[in-house]
Predicted model as a PDB file, atoms N, CA, C, CB and O in Angstrom, pLDDT in the B-factor column:
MODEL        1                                                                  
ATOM      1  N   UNK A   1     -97.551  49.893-163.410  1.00 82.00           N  
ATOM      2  CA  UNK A   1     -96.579  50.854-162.888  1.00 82.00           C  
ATOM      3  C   UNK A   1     -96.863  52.224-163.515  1.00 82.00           C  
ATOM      4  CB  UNK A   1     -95.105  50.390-163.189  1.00 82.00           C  
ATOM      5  O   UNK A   1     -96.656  52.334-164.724  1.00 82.00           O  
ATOM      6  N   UNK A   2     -97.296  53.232-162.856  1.00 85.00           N  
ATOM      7  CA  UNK A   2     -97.282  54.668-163.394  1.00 85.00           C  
ATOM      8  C   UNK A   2     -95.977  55.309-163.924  1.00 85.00           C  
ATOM      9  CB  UNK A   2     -97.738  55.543-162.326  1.00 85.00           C  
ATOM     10  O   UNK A   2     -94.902  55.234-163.329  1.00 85.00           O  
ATOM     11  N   UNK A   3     -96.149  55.857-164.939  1.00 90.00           N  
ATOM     12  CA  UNK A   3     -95.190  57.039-165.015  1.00 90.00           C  
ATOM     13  C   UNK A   3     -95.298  58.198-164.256  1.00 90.00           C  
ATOM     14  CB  UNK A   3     -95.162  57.503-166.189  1.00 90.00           C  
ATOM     15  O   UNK A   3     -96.221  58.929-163.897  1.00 90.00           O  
ATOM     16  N   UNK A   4     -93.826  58.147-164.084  1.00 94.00           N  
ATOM     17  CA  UNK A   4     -93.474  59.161-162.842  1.00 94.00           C  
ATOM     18  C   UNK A   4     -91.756  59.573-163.234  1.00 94.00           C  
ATOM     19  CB  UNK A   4     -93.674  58.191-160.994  1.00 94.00           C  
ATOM     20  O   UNK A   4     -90.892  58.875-163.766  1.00 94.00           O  
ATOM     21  N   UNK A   5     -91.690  61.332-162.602  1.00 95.00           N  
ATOM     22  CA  UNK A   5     -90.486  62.038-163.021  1.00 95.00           C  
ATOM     23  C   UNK A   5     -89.673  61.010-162.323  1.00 95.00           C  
ATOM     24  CB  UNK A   5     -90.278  63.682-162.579  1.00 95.00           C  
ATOM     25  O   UNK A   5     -90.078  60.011-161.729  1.00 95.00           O  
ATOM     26  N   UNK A   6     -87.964  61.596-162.569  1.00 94.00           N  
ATOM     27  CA  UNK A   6     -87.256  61.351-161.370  1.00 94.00           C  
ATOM     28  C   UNK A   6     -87.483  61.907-160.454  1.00 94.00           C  
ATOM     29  CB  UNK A   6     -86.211  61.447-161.381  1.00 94.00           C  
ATOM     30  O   UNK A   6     -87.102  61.413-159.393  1.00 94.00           O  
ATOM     31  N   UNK A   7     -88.172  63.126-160.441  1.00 95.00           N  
ATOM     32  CA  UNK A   7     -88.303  63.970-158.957  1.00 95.00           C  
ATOM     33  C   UNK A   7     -89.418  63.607-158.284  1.00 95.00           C  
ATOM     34  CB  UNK A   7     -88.420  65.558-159.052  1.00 95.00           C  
ATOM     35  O   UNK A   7     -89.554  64.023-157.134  1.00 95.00           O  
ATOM     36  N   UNK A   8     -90.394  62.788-158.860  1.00 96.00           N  
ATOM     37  CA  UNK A   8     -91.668  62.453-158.334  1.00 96.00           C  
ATOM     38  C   UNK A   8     -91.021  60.725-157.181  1.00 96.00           C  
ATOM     39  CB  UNK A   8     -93.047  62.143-160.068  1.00 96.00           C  
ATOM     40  O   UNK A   8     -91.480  60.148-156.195  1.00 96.00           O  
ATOM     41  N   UNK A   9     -90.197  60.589-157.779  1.00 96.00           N  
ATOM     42  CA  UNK A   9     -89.241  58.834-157.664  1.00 96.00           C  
ATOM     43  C   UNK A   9     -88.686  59.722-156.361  1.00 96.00           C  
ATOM     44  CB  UNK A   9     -87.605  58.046-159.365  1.00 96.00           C  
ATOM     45  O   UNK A   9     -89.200  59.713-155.242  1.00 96.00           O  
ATOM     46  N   UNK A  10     -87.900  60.237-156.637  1.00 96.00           N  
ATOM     47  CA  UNK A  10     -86.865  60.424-155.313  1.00 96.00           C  
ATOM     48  C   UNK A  10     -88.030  61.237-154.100  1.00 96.00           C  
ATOM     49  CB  UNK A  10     -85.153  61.722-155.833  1.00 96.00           C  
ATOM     50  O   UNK A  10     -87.809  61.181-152.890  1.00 96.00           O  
ATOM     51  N   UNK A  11     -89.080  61.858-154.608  1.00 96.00           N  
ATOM     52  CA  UNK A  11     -89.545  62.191-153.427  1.00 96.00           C  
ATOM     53  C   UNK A  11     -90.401  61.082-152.798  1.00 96.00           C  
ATOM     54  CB  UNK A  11     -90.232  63.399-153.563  1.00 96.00           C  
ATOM     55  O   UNK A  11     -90.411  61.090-151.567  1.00 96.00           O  
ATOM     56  N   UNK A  12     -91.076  60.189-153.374  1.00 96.00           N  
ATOM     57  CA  UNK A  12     -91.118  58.988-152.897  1.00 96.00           C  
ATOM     58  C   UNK A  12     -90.611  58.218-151.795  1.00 96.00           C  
ATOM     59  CB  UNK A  12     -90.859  58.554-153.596  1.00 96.00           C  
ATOM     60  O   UNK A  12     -90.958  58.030-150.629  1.00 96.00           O  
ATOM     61  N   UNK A  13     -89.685  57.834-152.536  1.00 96.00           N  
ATOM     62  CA  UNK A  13     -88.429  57.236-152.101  1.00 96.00           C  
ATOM     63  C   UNK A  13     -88.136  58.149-150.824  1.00 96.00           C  
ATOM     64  CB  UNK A  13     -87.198  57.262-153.316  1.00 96.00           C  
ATOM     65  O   UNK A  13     -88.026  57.382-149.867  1.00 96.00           O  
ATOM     66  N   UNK A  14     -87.972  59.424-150.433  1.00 96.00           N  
ATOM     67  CA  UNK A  14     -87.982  59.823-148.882  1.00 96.00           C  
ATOM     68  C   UNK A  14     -88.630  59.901-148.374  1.00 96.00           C  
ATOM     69  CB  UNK A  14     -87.686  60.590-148.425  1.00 96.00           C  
ATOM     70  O   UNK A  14     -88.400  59.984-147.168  1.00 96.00           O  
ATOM     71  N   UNK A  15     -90.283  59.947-148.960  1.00 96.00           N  
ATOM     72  CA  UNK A  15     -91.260  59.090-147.765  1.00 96.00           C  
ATOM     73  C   UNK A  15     -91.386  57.863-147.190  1.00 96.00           C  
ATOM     74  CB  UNK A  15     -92.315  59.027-148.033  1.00 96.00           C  
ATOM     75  O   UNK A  15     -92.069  57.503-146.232  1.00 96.00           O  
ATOM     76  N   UNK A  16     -90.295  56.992-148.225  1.00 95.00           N  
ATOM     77  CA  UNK A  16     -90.390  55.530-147.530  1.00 95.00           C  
ATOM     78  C   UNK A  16     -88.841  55.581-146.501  1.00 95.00           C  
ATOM     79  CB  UNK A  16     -90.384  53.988-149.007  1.00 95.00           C  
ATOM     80  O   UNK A  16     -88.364  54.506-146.137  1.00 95.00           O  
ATOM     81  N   UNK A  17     -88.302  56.627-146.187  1.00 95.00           N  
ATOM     82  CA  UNK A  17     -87.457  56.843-145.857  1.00 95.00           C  
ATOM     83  C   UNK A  17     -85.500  56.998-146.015  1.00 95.00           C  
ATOM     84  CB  UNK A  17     -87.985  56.426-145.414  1.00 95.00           C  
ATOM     85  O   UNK A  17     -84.588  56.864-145.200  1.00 95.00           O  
ATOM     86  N   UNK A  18     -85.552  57.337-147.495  1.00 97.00           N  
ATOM     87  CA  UNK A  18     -84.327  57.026-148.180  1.00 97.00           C  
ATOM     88  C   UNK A  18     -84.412  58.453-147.894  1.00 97.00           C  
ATOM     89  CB  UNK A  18     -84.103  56.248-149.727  1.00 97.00           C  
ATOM     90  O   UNK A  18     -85.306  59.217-147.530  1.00 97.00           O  
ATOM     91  N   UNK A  19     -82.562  58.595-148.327  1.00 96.00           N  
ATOM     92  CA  UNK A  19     -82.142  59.887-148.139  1.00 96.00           C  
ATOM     93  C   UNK A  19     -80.818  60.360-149.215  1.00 96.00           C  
ATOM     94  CB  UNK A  19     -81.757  59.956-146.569  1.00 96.00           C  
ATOM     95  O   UNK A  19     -79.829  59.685-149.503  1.00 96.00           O  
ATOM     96  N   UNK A  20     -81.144  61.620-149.641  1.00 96.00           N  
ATOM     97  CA  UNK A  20     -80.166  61.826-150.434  1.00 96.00           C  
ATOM     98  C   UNK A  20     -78.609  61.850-150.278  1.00 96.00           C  
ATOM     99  CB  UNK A  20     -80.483  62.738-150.797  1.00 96.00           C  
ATOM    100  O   UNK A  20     -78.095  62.677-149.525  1.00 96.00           O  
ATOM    101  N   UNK A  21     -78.049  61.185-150.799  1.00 95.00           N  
ATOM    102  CA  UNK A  21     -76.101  61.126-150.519  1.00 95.00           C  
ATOM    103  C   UNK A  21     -76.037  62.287-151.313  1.00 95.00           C  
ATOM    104  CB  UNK A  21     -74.868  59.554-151.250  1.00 95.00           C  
ATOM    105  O   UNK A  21     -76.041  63.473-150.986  1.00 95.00           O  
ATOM    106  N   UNK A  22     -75.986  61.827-152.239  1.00 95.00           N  
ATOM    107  CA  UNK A  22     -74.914  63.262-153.300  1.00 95.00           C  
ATOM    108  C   UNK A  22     -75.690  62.562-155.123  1.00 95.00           C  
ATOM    109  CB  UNK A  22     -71.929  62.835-153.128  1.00 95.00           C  
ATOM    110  O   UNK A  22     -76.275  61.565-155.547  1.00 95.00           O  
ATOM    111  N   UNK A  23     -75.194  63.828-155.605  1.00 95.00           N  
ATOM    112  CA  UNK A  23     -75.574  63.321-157.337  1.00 95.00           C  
ATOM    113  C   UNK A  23     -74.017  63.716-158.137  1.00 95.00           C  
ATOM    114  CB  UNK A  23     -77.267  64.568-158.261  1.00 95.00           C  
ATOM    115  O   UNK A  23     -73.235  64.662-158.039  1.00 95.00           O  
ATOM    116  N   UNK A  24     -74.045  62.785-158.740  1.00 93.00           N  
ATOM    117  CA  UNK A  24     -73.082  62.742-160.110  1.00 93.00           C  
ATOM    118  C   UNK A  24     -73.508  62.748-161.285  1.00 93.00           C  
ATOM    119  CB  UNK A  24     -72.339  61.715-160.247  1.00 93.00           C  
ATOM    120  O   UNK A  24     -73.778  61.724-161.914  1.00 93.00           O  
ATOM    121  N   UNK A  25     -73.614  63.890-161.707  1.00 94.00           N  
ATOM    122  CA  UNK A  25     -73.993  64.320-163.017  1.00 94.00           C  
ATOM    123  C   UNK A  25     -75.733  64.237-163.071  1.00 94.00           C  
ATOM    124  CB  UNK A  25     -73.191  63.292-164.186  1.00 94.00           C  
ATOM    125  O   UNK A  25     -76.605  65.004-162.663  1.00 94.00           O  
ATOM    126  N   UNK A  26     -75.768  63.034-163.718  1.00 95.00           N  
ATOM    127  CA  UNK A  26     -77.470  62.831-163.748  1.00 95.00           C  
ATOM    128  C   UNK A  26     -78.079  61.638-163.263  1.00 95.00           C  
ATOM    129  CB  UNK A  26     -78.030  62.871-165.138  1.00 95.00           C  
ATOM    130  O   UNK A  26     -78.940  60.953-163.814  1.00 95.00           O  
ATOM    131  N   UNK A  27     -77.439  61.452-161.999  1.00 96.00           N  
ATOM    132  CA  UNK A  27     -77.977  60.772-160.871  1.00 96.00           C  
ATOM    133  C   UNK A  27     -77.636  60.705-159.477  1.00 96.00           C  
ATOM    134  CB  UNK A  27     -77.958  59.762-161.140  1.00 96.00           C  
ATOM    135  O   UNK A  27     -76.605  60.714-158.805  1.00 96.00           O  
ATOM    136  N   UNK A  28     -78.484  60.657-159.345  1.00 97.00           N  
ATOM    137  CA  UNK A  28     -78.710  60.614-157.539  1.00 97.00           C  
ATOM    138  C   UNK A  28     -78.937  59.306-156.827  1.00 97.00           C  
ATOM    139  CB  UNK A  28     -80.076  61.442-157.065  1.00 97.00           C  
ATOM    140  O   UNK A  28     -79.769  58.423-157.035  1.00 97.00           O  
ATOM    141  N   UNK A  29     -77.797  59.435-155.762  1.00 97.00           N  
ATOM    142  CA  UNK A  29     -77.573  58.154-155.091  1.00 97.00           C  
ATOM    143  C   UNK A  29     -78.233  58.289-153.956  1.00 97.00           C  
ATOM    144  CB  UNK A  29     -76.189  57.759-154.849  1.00 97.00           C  
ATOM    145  O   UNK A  29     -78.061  59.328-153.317  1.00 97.00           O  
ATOM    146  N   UNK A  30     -79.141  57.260-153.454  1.00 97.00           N  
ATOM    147  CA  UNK A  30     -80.107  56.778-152.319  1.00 97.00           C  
ATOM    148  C   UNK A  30     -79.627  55.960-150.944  1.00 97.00           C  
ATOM    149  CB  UNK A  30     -81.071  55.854-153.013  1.00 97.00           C  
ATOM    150  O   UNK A  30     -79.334  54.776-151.111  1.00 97.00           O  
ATOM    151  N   UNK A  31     -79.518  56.552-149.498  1.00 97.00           N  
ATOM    152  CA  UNK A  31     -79.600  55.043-148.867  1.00 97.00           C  
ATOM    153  C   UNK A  31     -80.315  55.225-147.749  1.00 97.00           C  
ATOM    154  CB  UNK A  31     -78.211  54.296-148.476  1.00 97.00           C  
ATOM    155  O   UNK A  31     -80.476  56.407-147.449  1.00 97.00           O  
ATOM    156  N   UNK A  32     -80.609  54.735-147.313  1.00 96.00           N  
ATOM    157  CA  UNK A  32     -81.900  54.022-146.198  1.00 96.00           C  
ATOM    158  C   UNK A  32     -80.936  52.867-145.255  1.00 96.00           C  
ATOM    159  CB  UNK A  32     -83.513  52.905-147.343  1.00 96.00           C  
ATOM    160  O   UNK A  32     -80.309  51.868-145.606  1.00 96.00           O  
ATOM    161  N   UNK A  33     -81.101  53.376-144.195  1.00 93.00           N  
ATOM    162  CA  UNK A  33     -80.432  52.641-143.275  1.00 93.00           C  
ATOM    163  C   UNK A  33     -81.817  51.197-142.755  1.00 93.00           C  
ATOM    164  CB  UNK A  33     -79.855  53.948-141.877  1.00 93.00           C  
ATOM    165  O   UNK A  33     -82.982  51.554-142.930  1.00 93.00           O  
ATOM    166  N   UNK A  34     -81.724  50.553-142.501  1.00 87.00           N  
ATOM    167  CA  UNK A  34     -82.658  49.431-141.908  1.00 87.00           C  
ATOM    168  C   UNK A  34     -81.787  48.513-140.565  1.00 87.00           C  
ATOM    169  CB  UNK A  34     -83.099  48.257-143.366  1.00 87.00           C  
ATOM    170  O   UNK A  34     -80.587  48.548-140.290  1.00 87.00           O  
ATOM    171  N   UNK A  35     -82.488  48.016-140.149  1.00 89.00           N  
ATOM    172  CA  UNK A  35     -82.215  46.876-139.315  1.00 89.00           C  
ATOM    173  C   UNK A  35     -81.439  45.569-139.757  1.00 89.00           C  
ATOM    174  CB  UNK A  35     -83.408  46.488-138.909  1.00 89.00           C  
ATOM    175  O   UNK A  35     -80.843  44.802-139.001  1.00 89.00           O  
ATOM    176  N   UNK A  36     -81.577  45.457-141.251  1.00 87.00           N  
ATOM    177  CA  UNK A  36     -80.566  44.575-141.388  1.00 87.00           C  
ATOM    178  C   UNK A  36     -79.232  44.775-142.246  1.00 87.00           C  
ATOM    179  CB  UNK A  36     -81.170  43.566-141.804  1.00 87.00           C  
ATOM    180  O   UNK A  36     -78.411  43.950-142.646  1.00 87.00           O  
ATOM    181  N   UNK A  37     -79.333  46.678-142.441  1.00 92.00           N  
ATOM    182  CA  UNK A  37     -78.176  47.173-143.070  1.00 92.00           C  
ATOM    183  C   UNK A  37     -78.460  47.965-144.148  1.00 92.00           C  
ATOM    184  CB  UNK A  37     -77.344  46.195-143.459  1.00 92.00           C  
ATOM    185  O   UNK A  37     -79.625  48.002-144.545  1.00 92.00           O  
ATOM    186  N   UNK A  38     -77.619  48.597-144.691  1.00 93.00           N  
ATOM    187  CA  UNK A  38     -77.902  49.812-145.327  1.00 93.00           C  
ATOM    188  C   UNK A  38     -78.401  49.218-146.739  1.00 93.00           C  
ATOM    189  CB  UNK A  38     -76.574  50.871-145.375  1.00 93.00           C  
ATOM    190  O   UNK A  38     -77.982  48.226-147.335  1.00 93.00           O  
ATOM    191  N   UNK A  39     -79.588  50.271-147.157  1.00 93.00           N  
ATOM    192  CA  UNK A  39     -80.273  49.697-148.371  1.00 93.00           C  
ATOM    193  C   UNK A  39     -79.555  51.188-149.182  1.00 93.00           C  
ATOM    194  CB  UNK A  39     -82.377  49.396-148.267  1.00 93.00           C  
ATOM    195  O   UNK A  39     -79.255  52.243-148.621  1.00 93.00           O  
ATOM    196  N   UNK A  40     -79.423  50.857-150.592  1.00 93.00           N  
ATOM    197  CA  UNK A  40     -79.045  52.157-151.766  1.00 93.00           C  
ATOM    198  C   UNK A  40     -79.740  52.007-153.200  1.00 93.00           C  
ATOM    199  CB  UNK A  40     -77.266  52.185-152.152  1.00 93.00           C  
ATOM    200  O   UNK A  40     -80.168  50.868-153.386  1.00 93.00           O  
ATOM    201  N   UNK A  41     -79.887  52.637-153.943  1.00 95.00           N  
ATOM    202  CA  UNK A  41     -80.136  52.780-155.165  1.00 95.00           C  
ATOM    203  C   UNK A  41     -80.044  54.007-155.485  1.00 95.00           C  
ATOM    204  CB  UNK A  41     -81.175  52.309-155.499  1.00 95.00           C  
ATOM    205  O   UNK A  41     -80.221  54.932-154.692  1.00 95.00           O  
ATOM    206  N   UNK A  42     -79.697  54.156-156.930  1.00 96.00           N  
ATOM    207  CA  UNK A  42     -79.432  54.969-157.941  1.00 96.00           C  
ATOM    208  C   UNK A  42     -80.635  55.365-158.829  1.00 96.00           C  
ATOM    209  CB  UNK A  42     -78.444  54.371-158.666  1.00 96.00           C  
ATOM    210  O   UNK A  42     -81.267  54.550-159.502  1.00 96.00           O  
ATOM    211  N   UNK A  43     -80.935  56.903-158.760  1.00 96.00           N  
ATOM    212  CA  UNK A  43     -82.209  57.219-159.851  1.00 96.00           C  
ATOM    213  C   UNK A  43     -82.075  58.310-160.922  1.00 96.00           C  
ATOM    214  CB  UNK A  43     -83.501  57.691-159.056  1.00 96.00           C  
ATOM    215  O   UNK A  43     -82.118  59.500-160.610  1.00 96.00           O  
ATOM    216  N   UNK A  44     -81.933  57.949-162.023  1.00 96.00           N  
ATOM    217  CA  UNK A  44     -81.234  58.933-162.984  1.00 96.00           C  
ATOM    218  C   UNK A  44     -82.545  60.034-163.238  1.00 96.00           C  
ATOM    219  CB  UNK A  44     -80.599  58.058-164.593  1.00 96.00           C  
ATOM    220  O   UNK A  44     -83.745  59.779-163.336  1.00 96.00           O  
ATOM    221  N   UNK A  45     -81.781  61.443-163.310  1.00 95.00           N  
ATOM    222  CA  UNK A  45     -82.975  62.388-163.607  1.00 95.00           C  
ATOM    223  C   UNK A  45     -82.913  62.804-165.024  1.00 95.00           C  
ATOM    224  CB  UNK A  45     -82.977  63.697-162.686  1.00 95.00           C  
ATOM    225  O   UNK A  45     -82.021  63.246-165.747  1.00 95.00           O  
ATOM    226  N   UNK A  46     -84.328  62.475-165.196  1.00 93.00           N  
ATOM    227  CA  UNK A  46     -84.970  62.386-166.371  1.00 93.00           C  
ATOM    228  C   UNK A  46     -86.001  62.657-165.994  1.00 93.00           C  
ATOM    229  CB  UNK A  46     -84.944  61.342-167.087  1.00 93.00           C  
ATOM    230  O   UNK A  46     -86.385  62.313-164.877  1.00 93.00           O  
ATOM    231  N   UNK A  47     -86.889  63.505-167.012  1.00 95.00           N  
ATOM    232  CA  UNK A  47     -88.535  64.126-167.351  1.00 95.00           C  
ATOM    233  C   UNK A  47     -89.536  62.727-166.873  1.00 95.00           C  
ATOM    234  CB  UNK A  47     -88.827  64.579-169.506  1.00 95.00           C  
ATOM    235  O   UNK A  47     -90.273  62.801-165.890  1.00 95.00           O  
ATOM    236  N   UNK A  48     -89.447  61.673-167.586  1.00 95.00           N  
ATOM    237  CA  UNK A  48     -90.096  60.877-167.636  1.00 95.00           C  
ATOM    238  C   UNK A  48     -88.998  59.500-167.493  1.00 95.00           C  
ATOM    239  CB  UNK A  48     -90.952  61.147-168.770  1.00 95.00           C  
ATOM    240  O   UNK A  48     -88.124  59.340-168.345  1.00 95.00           O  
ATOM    241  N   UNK A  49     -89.159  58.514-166.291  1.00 95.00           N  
ATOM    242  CA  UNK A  49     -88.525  57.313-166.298  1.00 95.00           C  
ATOM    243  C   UNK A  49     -89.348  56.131-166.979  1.00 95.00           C  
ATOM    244  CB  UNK A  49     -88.192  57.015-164.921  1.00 95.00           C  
ATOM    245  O   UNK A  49     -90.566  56.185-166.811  1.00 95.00           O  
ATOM    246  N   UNK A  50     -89.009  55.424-167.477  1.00 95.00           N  
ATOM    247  CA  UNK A  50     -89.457  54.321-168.123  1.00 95.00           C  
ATOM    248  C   UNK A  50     -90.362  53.345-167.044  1.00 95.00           C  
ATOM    249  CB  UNK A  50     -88.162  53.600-168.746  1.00 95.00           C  
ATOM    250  O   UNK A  50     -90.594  53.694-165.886  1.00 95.00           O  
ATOM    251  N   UNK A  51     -90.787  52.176-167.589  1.00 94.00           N  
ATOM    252  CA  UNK A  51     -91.299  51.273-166.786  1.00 94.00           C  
ATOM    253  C   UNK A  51     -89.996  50.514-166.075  1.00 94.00           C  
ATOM    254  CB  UNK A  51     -92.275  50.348-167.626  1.00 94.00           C  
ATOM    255  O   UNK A  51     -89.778  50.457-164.865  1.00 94.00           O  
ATOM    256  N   UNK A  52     -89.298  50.022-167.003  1.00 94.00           N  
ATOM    257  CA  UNK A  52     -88.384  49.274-166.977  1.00 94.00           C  
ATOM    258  C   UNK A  52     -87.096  49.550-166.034  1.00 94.00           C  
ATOM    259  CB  UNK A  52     -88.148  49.183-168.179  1.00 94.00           C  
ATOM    260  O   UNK A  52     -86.589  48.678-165.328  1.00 94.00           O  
ATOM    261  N   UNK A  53     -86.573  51.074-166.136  1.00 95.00           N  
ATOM    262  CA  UNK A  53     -85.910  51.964-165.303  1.00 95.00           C  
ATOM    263  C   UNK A  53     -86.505  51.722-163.796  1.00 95.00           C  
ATOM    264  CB  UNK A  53     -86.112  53.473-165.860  1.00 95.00           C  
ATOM    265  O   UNK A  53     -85.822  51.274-162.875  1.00 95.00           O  
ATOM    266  N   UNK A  54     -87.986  52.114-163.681  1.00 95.00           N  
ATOM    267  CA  UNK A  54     -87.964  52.194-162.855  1.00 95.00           C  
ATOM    268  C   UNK A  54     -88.625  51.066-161.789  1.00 95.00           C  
ATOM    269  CB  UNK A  54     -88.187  53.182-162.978  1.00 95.00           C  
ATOM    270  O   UNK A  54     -88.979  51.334-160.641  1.00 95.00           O  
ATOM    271  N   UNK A  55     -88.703  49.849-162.382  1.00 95.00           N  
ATOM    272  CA  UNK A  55     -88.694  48.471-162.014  1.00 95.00           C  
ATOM    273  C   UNK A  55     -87.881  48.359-161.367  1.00 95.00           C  
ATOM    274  CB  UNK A  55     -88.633  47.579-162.807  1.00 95.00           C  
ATOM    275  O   UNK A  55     -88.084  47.865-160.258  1.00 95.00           O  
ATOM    276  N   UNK A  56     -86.551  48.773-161.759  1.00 96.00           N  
ATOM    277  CA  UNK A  56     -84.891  48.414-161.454  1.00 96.00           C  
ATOM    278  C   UNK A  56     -84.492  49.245-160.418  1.00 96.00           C  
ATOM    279  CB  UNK A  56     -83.798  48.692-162.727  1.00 96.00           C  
ATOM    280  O   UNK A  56     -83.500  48.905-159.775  1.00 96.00           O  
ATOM    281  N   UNK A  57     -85.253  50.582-160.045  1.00 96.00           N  
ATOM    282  CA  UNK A  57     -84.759  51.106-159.085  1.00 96.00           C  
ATOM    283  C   UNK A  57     -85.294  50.524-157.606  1.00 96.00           C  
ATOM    284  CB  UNK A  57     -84.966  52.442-159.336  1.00 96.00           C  
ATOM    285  O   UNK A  57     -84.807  50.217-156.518  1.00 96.00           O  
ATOM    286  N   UNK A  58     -86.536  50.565-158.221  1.00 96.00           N  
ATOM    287  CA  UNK A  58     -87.362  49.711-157.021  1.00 96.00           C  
ATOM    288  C   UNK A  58     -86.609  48.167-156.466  1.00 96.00           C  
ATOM    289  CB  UNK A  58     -89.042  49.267-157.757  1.00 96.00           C  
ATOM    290  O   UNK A  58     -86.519  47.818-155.289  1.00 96.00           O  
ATOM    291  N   UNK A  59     -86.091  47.353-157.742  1.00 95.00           N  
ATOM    292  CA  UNK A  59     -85.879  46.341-156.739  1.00 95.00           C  
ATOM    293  C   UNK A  59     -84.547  46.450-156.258  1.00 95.00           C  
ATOM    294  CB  UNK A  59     -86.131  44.988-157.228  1.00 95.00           C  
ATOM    295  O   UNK A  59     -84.184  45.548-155.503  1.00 95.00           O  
ATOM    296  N   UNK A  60     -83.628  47.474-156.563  1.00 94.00           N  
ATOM    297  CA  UNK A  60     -82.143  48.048-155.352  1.00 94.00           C  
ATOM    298  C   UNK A  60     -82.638  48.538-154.609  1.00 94.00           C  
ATOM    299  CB  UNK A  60     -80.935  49.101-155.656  1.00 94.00           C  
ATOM    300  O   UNK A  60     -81.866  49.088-153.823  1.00 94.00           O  
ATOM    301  N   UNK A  61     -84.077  48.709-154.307  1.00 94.00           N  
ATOM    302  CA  UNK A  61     -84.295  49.778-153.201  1.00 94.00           C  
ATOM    303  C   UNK A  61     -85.119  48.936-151.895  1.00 94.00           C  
ATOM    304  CB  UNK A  61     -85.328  51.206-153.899  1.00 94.00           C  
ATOM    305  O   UNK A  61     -85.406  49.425-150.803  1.00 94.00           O  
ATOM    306  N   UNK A  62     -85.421  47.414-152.408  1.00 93.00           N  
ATOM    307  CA  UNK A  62     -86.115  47.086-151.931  1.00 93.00           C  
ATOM    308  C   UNK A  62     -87.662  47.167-151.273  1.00 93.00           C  
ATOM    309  CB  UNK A  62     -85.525  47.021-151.687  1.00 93.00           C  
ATOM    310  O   UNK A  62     -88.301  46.786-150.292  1.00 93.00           O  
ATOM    311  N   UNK A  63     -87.825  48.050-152.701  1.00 94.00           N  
ATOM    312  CA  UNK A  63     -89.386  48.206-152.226  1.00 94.00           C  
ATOM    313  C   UNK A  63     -90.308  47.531-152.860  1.00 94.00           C  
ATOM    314  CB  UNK A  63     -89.903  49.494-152.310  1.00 94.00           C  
ATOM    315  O   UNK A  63     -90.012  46.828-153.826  1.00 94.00           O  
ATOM    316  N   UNK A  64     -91.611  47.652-152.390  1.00 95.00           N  
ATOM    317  CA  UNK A  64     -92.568  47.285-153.758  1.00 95.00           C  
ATOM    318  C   UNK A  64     -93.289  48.030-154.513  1.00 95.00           C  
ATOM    319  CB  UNK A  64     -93.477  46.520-153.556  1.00 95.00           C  
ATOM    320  O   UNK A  64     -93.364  49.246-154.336  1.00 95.00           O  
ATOM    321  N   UNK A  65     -93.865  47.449-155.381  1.00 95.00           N  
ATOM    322  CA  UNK A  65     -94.630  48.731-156.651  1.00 95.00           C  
ATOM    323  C   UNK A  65     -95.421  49.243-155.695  1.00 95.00           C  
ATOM    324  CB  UNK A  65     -95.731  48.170-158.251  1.00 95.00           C  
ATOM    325  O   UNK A  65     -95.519  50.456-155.504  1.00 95.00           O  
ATOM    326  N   UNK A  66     -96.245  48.067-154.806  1.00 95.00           N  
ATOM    327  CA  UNK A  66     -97.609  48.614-154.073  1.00 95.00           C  
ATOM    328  C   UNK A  66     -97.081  50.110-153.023  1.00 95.00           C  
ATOM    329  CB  UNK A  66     -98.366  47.056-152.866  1.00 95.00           C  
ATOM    330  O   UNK A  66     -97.706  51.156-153.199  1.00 95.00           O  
ATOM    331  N   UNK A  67     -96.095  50.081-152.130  1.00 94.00           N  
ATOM    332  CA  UNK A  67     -95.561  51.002-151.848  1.00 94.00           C  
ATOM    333  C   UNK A  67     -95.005  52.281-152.187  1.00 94.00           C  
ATOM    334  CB  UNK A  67     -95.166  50.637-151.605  1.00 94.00           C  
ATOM    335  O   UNK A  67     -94.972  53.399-151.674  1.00 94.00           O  
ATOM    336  N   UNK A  68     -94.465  51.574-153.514  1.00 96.00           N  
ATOM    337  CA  UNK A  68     -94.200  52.977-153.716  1.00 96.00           C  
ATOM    338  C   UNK A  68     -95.032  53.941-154.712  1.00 96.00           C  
ATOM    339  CB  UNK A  68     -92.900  53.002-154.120  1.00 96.00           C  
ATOM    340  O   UNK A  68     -94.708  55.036-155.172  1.00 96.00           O  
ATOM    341  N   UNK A  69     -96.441  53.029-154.933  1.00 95.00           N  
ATOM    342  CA  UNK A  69     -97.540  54.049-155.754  1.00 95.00           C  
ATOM    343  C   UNK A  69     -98.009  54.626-154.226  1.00 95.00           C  
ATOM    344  CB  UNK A  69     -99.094  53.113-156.955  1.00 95.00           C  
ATOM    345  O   UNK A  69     -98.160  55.848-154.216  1.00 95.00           O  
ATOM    346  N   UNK A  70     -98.244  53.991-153.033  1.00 95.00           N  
ATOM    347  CA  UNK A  70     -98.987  54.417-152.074  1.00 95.00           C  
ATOM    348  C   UNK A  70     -97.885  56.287-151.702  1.00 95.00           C  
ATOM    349  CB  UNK A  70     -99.054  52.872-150.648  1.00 95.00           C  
ATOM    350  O   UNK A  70     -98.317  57.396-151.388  1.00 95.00           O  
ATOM    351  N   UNK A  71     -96.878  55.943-151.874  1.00 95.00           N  
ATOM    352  CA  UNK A  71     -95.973  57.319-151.567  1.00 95.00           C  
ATOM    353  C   UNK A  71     -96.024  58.222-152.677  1.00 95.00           C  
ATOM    354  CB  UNK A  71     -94.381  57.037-151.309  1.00 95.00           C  
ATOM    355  O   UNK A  71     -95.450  59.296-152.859  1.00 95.00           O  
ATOM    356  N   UNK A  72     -96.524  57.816-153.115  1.00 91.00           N  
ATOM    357  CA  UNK A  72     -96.529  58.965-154.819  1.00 91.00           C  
ATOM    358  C   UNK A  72     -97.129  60.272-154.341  1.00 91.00           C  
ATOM    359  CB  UNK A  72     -97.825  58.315-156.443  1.00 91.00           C  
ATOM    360  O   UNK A  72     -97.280  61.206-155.128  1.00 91.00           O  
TER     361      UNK A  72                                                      
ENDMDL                                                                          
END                                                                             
């Protein structure tokens, strides 16, 4: 898993087609509508996200690693 900003994450994340709701404080809430219902996750902004952080966003977001290095 690369390190990557939060801003590098959320722009990602709207190439796979998520979209920004709103942020509270120091995070930003995600959702992606699909065919079998609305997908969301939460990505806290920070310089640098962890591995672990961002393991966790990926699997509320339902994506995969392979995907979302391909959107980087």
């Amino acid at each position: 898993m690369p390190r990557t900003s939060s801003r590098e994450a959320i722009r990602a994340l709207e190439r796979l087609g998520f979209e920004q709701i709103r942020q509270t404080g120091s995070h930003v809430m995600m959702k992606k509508q699909t065919p079998e219902g609305t997908t969301g996750c939460v990505v806290p902004v920070h310089q640098e996200l962890k591995v672990g952080t961002l393991s966790g966003i990926l699997k509320q977001a339902q994506v995969t690693p392979e995907e979302f290095i391909e959107n980087l």
